[in-house]
N, C-alpha and C positions, 0 to 999 in steps of 0.2 A: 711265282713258283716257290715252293715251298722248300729248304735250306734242308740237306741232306740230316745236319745234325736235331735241325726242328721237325722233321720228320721222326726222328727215333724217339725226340723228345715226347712227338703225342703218342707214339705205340708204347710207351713208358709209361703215361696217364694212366690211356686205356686200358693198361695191363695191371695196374694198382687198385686197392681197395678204396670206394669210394664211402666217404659218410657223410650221413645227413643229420644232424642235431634239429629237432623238429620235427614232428611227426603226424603234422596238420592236414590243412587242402592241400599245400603249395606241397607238400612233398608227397603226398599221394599223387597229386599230378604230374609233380616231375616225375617221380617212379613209373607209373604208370605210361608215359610217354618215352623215358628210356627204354623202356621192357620190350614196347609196341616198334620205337625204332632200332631195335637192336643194337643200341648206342655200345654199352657196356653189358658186361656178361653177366648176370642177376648174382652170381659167386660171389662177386665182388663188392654187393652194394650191402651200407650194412647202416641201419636208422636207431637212434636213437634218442630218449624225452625223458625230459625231467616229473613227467607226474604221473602220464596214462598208459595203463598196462595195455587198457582196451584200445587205443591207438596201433601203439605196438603190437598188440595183438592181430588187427587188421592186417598188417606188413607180415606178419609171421603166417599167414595168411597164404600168403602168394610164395611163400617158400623161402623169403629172404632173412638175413639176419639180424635181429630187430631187438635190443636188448636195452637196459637199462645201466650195465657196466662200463663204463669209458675206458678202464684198461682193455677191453674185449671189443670192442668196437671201433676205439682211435689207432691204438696201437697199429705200428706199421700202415697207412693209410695216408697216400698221396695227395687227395684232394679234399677239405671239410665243407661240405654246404650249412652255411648258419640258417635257419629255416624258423625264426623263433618271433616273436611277439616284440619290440623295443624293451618293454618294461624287463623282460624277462634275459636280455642280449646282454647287458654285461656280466649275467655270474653264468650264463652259457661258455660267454669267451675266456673268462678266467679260467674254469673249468678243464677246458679241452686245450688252454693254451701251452702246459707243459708236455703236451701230444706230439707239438706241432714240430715239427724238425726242419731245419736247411733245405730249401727245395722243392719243399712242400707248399698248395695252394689253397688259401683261404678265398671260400666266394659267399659273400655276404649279404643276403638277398632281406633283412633288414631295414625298413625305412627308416631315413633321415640320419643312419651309424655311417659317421663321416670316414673317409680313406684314414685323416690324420688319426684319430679314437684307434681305429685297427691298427693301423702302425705301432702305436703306444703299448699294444698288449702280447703284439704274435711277436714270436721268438727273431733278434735277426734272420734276415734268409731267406722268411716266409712269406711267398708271393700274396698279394692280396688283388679282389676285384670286387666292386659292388656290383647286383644287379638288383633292378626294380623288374619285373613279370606284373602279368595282371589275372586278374582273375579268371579269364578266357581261355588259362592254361589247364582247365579244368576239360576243355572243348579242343585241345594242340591247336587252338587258335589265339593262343597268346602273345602280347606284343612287350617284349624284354628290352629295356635295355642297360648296358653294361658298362663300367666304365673302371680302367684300372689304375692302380696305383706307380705312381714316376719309373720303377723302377722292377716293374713287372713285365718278364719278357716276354713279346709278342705272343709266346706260342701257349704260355700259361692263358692267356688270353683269347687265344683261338680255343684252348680247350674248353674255357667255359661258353663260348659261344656254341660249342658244339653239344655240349649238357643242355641249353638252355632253347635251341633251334630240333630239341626233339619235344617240344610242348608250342612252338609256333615261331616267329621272327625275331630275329636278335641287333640292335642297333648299337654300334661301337659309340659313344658319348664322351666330351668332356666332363668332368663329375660336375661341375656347375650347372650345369645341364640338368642333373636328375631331380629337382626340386621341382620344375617343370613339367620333365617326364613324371613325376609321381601326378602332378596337378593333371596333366591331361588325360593319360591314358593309366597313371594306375590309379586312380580313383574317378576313370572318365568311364567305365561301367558302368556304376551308380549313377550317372547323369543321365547316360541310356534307359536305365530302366524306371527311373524317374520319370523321362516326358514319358514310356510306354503306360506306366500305371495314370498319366495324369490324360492319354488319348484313349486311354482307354474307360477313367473315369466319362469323359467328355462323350466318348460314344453311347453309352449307359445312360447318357443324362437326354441325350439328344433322340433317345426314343429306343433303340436297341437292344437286343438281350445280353445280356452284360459274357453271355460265351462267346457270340457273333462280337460285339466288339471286341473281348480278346484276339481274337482269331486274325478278324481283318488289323487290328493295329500291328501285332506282330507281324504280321507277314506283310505289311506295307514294308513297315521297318526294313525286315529281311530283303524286299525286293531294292528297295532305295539303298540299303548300303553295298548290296550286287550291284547295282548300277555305278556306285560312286566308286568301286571296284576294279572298273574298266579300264583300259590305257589309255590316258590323257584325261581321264574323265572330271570336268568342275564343277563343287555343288553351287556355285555361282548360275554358271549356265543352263546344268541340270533344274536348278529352280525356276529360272525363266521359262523353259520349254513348257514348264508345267501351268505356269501362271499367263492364263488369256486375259487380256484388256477387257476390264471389267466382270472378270468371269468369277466362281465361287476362291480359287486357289487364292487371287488376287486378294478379294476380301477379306481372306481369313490373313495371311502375309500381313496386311495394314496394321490388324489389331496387335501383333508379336510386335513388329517397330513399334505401333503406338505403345503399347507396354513395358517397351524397351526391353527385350528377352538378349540381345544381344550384348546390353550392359550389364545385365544377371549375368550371364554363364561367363562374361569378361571376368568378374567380381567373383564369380566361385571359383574358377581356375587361381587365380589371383589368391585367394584367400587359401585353397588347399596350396598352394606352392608356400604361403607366408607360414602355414604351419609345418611343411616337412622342413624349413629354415630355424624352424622354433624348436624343434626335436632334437636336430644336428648342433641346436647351443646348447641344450642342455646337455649331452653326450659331452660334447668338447669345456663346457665349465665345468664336467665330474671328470675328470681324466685320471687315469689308473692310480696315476701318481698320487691321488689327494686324498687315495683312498676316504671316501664319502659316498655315499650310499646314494643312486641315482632316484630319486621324486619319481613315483609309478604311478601318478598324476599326471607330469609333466609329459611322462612316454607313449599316454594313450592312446592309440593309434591304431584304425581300422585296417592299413596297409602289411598286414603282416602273415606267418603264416597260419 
């Protein structure tokens, strides 16, 4: 049950100006998905980027207030969504850090920008929380997850669950955690649509009209992840059901273990997690303090907005 005084705390959220730094997918989607669930009251939400009119133009679009000014957008504004690129995150955060006041939460949706890095920059006082989203939040079938910082109270933490559960499902994390979460599910779409262009190549090849194969891969896919969908449901089991002794399923299954497809995607997961570890040392060897200029090399990073 929810604590009378963490009750006033979210209708105090809610009732503050929300801003987005970033003006990308991810915040077209979050927008988009507040608006649809009437999370917060469009009055309130106010976006802003460091370079596209025509971004911001879109969001001005829909009625909202979408500006280039950070006196006019930060000011008085309870909640900041960092929304931006890595390369681009530390003069976002300097930026909007003298915004930030007592009380106030920072949610920093940023790949591999560690709790410690944020700590270093927001003002005492300033609640912080990472989340990682994927790109399915384009579809409010997004898989978020979120993880806060030691001393961030619960309820700053329910609110962003509740920003982030109007684009799809929100998973509470230790931050150790999310190097993982990035490797599986925020860059685990591109894995999807990877085997679909490569069954779909395969269908093309094996005699097909390359639309007919579209067609039926997709909607295999579609039907198989409904399945794996279900309560209780195991792609373990679910695969057997499929695969008759000596039948075509069978055959085809051999050649993926004979090729070892299961140490591939072991090694890609593996690999994308060793790089969102590689992002988060870089952040944490440029720390505010050392004032040095962050390698926009080293920040490269497709997980962003």
């Amino acid at each position: 049950m929810i604590k009378t005084s963490e009750s006033s705390a979210i209708v105090e959220l809610c009732q503050a100006p929300v801003a987005l730094i970033g003006a990308g997918n991810l915040a077209w989607s979050l927008v988009s998905g507040l608006l649809a669930a009437e999370t917060i009251d469009p009055t309130l939400l106010r976006i802003t980027n460091q370079s596209s009119d025509v971004r911001l133009d879109r969001f001005a679009g829909l009625g909202l207030f979408a500006r280039r000014d950070l006196d006019a957008v930060l000011a008085g504004v309870r909640t900041v969504l960092l929304l931006v690129k890595p390369v681009d995150a530390a003069k976002a955060l300097a930026d909007a850090a003298p915004y930030l006041v007592p009380g106030s939460l920072l949610i920093s949706a940023v790949a591999g920008l560690p709790l410690d890095y944020l700590s270093e920059v927001v003002p005492p006082g300033v609640h912080i929380v990472r989340a990682m989203p994927n790109t399915a939040s384009a579809m409010r079938l997004a898989t978020t997850a979120i993880a806060a910082g030691p001393a961030t109270p619960q309820v700053f933490v329910d609110w962003a669950t509740t920003l982030f559960a109007a684009v799809g499902s929100v998973h509470d994390v230790p931050e150790w955690c999310l190097d993982a979460v990035t490797a599986v599910s925020g860059s685990g779409p591109a894995y999807v649509y990877y085997f679909a262009e490569m069954l779909i190549n395969a269908g093309a090849a094996a005699g097909l009209d390359r639309s007919l194969a579209r067609v039926l891969a997709l909607e295999t896919l579609a039907g198989a992840v409904a399945m794996l969908g279900r309560p209780g449901a195991d792609p373990v089991a679910l695969r057997t059901a499929v695969s008759s002794p000596r039948g075509t399923t069978e055959a085809a299954i051999a050649v993926l273990q004979d090729r070892q497809i299961s140490d591939a995607v072991l090694a890609a997961v593996q690999s994308a997690a060793q790089r969102s570890r590689e992002i988060s040392s870089v952040f944490l060897s440029h720390r505010p303090s050392r004032s040095v200029e962050v390698d926009a090399v080293d920040l490269d990073n497709d997980q962003s907005a």
